[in-house]
C-alpha positions as CSV (number, residue, x, y, z in Angstrom):
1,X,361.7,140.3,-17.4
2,X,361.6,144.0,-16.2
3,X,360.8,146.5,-18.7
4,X,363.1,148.9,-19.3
5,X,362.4,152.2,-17.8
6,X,361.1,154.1,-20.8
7,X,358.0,153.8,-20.8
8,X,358.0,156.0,-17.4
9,X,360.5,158.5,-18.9
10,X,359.2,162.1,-19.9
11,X,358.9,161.9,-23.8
12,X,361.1,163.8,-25.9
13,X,358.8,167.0,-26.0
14,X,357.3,167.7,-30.1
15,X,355.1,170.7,-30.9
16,X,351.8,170.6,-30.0
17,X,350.0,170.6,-32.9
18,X,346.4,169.7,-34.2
19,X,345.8,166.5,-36.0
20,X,346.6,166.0,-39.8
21,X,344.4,163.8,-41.4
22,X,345.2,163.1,-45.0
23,X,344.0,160.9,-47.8
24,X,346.7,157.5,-48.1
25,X,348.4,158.3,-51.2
26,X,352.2,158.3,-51.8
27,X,353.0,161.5,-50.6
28,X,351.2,160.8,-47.5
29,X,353.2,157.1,-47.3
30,X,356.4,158.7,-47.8
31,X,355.5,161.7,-44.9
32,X,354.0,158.8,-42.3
33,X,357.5,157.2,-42.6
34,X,359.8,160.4,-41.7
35,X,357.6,160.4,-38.9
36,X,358.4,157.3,-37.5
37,X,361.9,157.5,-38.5
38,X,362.0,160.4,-36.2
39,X,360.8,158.4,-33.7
40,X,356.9,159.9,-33.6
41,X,353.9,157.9,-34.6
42,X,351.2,158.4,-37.2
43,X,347.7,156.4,-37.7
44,X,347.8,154.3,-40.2
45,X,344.6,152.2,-42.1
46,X,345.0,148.4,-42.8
47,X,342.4,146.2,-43.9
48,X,341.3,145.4,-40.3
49,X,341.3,148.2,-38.5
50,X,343.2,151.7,-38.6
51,X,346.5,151.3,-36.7
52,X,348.6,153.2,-34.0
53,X,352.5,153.0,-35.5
54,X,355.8,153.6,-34.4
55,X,359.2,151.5,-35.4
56,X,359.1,148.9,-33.4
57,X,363.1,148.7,-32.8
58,X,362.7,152.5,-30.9
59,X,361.6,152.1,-27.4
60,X,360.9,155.7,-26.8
61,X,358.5,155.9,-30.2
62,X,357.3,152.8,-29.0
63,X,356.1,154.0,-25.6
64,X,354.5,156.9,-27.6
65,X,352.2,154.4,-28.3
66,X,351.4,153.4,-24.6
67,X,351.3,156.9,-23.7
68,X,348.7,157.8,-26.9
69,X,346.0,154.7,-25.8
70,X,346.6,154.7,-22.2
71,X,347.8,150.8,-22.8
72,X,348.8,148.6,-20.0
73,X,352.4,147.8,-20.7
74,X,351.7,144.0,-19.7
75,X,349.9,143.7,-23.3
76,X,352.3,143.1,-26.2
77,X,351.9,144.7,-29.4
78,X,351.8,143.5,-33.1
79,X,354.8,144.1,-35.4
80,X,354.0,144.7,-38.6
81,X,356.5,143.6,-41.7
82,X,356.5,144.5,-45.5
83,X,357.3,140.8,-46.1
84,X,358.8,137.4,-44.9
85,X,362.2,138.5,-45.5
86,X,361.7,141.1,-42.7
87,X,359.8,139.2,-40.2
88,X,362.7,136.4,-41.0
89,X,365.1,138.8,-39.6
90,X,363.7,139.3,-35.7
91,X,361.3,136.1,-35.6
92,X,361.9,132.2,-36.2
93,X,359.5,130.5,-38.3
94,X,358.7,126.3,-37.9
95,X,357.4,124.9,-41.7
96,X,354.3,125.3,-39.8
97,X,354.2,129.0,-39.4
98,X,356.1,129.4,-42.7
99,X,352.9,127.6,-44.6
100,X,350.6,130.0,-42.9
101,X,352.6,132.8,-43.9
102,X,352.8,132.0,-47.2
103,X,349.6,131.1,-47.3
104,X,347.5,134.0,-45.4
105,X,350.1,137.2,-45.5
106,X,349.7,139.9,-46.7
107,X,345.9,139.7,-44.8
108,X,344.6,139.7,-41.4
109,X,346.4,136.9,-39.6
110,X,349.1,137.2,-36.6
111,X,351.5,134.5,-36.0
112,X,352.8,134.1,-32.6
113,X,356.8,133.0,-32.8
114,X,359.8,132.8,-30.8
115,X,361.8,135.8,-31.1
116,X,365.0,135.7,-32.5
117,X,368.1,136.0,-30.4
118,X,369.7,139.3,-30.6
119,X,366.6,140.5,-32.3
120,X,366.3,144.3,-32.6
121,X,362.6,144.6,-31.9
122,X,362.5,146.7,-28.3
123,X,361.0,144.9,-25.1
124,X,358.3,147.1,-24.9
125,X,356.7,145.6,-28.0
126,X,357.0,141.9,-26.8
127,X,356.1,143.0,-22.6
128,X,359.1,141.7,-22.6
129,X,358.4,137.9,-23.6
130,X,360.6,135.6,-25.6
131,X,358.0,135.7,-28.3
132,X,357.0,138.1,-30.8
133,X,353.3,138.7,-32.2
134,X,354.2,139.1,-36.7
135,X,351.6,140.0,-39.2
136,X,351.7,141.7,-42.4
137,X,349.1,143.7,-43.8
138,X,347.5,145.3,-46.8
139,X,347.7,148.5,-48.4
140,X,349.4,151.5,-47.2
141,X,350.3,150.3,-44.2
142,X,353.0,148.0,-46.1
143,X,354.0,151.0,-48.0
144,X,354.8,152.8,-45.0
145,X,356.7,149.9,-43.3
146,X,358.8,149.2,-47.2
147,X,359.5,152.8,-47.0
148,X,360.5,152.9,-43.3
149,X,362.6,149.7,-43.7
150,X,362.0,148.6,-40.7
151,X,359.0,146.4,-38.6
152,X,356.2,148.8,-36.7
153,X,354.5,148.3,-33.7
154,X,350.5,148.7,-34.5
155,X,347.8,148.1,-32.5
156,X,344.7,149.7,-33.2
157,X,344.3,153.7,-32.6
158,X,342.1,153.9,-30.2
159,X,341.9,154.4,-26.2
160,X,342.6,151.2,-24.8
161,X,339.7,148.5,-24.1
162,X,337.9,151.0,-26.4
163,X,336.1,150.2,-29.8
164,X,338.9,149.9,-32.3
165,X,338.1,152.8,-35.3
166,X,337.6,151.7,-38.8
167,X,337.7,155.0,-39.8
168,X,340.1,157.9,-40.0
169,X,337.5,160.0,-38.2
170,X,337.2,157.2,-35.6
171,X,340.8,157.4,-34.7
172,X,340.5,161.7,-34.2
173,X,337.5,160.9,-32.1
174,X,339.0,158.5,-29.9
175,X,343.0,159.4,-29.8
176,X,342.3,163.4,-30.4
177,X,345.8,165.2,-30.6
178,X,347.6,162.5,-29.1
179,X,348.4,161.7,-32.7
180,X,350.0,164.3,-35.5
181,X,349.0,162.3,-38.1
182,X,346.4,160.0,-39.7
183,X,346.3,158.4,-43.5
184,X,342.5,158.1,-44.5
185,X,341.8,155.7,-47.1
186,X,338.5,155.3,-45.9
187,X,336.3,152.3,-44.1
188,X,338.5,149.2,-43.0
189,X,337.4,146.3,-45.3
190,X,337.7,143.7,-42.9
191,X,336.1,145.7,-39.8
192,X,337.8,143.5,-37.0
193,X,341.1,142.7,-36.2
194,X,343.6,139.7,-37.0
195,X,343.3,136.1,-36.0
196,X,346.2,135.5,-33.7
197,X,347.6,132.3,-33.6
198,X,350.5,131.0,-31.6
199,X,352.7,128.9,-33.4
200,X,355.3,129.1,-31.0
201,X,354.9,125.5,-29.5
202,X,354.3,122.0,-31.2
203,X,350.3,122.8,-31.7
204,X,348.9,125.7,-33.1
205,X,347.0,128.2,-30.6
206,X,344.4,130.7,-31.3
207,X,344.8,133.2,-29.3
208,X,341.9,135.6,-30.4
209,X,339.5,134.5,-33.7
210,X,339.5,137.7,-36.0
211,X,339.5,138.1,-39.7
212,X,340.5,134.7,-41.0
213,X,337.8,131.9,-39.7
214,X,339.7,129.5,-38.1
215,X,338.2,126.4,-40.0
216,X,340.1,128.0,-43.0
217,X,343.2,127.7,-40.9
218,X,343.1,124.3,-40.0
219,X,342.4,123.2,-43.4
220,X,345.6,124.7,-44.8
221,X,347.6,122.9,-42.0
222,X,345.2,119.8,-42.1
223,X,345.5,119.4,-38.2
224,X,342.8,121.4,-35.8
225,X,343.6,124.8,-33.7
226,X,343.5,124.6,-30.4
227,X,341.2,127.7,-28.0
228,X,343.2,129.6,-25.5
229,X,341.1,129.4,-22.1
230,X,339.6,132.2,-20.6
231,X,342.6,132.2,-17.8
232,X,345.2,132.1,-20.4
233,X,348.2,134.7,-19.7
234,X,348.4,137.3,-22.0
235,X,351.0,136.9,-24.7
236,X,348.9,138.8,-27.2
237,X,346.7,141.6,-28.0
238,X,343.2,141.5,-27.2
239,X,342.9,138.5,-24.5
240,X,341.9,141.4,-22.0
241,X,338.9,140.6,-20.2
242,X,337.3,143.9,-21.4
243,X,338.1,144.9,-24.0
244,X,336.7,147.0,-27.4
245,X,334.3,148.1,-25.4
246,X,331.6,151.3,-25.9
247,X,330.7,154.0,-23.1
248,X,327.8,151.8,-22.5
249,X,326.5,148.9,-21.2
250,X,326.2,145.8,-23.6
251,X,323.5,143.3,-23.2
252,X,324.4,140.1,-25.5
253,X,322.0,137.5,-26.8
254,X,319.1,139.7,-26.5
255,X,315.3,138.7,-27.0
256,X,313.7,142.0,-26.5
257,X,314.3,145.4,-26.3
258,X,314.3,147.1,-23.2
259,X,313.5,150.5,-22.2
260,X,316.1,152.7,-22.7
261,X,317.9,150.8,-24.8
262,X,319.6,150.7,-28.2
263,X,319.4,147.6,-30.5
264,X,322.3,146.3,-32.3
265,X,320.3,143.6,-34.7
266,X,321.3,141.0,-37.1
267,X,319.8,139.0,-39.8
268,X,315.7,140.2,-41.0
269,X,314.3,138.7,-38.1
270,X,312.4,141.1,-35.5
271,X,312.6,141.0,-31.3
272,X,310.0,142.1,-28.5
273,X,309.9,145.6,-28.7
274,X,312.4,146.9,-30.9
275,X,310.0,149.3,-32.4
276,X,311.0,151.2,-29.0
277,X,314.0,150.8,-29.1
278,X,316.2,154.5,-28.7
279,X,318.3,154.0,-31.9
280,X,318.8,150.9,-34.5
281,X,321.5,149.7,-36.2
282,X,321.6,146.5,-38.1
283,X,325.0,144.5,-38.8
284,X,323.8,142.5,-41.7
285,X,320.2,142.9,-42.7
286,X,320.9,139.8,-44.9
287,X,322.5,138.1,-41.9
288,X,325.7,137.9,-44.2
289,X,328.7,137.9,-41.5
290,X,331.6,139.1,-43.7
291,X,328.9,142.6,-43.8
292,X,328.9,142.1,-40.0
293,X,332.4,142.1,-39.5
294,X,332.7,144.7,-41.0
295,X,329.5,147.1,-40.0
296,X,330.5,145.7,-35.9
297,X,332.7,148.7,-34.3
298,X,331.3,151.5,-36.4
299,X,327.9,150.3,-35.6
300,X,328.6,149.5,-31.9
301,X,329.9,153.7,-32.0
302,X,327.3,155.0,-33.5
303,X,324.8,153.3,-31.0
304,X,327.1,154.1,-27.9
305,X,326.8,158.1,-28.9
306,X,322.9,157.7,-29.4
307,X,321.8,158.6,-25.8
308,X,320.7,155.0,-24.6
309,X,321.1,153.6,-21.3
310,X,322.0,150.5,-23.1
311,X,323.0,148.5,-26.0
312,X,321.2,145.1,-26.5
313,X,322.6,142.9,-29.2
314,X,320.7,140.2,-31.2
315,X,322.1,136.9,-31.4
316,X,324.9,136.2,-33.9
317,X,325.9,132.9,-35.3
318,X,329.2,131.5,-33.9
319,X,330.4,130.0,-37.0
320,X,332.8,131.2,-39.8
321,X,333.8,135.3,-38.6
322,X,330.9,134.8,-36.1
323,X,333.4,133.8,-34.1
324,X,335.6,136.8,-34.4
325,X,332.1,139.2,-33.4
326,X,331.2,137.7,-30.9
327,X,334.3,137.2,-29.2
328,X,334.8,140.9,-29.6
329,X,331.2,140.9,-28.3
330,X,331.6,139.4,-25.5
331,X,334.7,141.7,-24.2
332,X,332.8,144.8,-25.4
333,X,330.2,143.2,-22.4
334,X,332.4,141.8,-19.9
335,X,333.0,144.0,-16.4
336,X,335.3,146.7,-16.8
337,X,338.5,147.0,-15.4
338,X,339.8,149.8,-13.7
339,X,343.6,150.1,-14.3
C-alpha cells in the first residue's frame, strides 16, 4: 500500500516555542489532550518508557511524530487505548488475544491484530498494513487517551534508533523543541518497552520480548510463543536492526575492560580491568533483572555522555526480562544504518 502523501507535506506551521515540562497531574492530563485534539503532540510517561503522542485517527499529527524522531515511515507505531472497548472499535480480537488482554492490560504488552475494516486509525500508524500494533498502558498516559477519547499513536520520544528516555529530562535531551510539551512523573517503572506479540495468525508471535517475560505469556495461554527470525519484515516497532542505540560503540558479553572504555556491569561479580575502566555503571548490583530493566537506558545514557571510546557490557542472563535487555542489547550494538 502507498502511504498517503502527508507525511511529505509541509506541517501546519505552530509557534515556535520552548519546551514545557510539567509534573503529570490533572491539569497537565487535561492540557496534553487539547493538544492532541488540536492535532499537536505532547510527551507523555507510561510505565515503560516516556512516549511521543498524537491521535492516531489524524494523519497530519501523526506525521508530527515522524517528523519529531526522524522515523522511517516503514516502521508502524503503537496505538494506545484507555480500554478494550476502544481497541474493540478499530482492532479484531481472536479468544486468544482477548485472554491476553484481559489478562496483561493495562501493563506493558502489545498485541498485534487485524485491523478492522473501515477502521479510523490513519495509514501512517499501521505503514500502511492490514494490522494494527494495540496496547494499553498505565498511569497518565490512559488519562490522556480517556480524556482525548480517542486511540494515540506512541512510540517512545526519542530520535529514532536512539536510547528510548525514561525520564522527562531524557525526552528534552533527545527530542529538544521538537516537542511543546512533556508530563513528568518521574523514572519509567518498567525501564523497557512492551512485549509485542502478534496474534494476528493461528500461533502467537513475539515480535520483540520487553516488559512481560514471555514464559509468563505462554503460561496464560498454555501453548508456547513462537521467535520472530532475525529476517522477519517489520510489522512492528523495534525489529530494526539497530536500534536504541547510544553515540557509542557497544561491546556485548564483555570479559575485560578495555582501554578507553566504559563498563556497563551486572551482578557483584568483577572483570579484567574494570578498575580502569573511564566511567561505571552497574544495572543490578544484586543481579536482580526487574532492577536492570529498569536502570538499562538511563544507565546506557549516562555512560554514552561520559567521554569513552566505548561501552563494554558484562554478560546478562537471558532468562525472564533478560530477554527483553539483551535484545535491546544487542540492537544498541548491531551496525548502524544510515537512512
Amino acid at each position: 500500500m502507498v502511504l498517503p502523501d502527508v507525511a511529505n507535506e509541509t506541517l501546519t506551521r505552530r509557534t515556535p516555542a520552548e519546551t514545557v515540562i510539567v509534573p503529570a497531574d490533572e491539569d497537565a492530563v487535561r492540557r496534553a489532550a487539547r493538544l492532541l485534539a488540536e492535532g499537536d503532540i505532547a510527551a507523555l510517561p507510561t510505565e515503560t518508557v516516556y512516549g511521543l503522542a498524537a491521535d492516531a485517527t489524524n494523519g497530519e499529527a501523526v506525521a508530527r511524530i515522524f517528523a519529531a524522531k526522524r522515523r522511517p515511515r516503514f516502521n508502524p507505531l503503537i496505538c494506545h487505548v484507555d480500554g478494550l472497548e476502544m481497541a474493540r472499535g478499530f482492532a479484531m480480537f481472536s479468544p486468544l488475544a482477548e485472554r491476553l488482554a484481559e489478562t496483561f492490560w493495562p501493563g506493558p504488552l502489545t498485541l498485534v491484530l487485524p485491523l478492522a475494516e473501515g477502521a479510523a486509525i490513519h495509514p501512517l500508524v499501521t505503514a500502511g498494513l492490514d494490522t494494527v500494533a494495540v496496547r494499553m498502558p498505565r498511569g497518565v498516559a490512559r488519562d490522556v487517551i480517556s480524556a482525548l477519547g480517542r486511540p494515540v499513536a506512541a512510540p517512545s520520544a526519542n530520535r529514532s534508533g536512539r536510547i528510548s528516555p525514561t525520564t522527562a529530562h531524557a525526552v528534552r535531551e533527545s527530542l529538544g523543541d521538537a516537542v511543546p510539551l512533556i508530563l513528568d512523573s518521574g523514572p519509567a517503572r518498567v525501564g523497557v518497552e512492551s512485549t509485542i506479540i502478534d496474534v494476528s495468525g493461528d500461533t502467537p508471535v513475539c515480535l520483540r520480548p520487553g516488559g512481560i517475560a514471555l514464559a509468563d505469556i505462554e503460561r496464560v495461554i498454555g501453548q508456547p510463543v513462537a521467535r520472530a527470525g532475525a529476517d522477519a519484515a517489520i510489522s512492528a516497532p523495534g525489529m530494526l536492526r539497530s536500534h536504541y542505540a547510544p553515540g557509542l560503540p557497544v561491546r556485548l558479553d564483555a570479559a575485560d575492560v578495555r582501554p578507553g572504555e566504559a563498563l556497563l556491569a551486572f551482578g557483584s561479580g568483577q572483570i579484567t580491568g574494570a578498575g580502569n575502566a573511564v566511567a561505571m555503571a552497574n544495572l543490578s548490583p544484586a543481579g536482580d533483572l526487574t532492577e536492570a530493566a529498569a536502570n538499562l537506558f538511563a544507565m546506557l545514557d549516562e555512560l554514552d555522555r561520559s567521554g569513552a571510546a566505548a561501552i563494554a557490557v558484562m554478560p546478562i542472563p537471558g532468562d525472564g526480562l533478560g530477554e527483553a535487555i539483551n535484545d535491546r542489547l544487542a540492537r544498541a550494538a548491531a551496525p548502524r544504518e544510515t537512512p
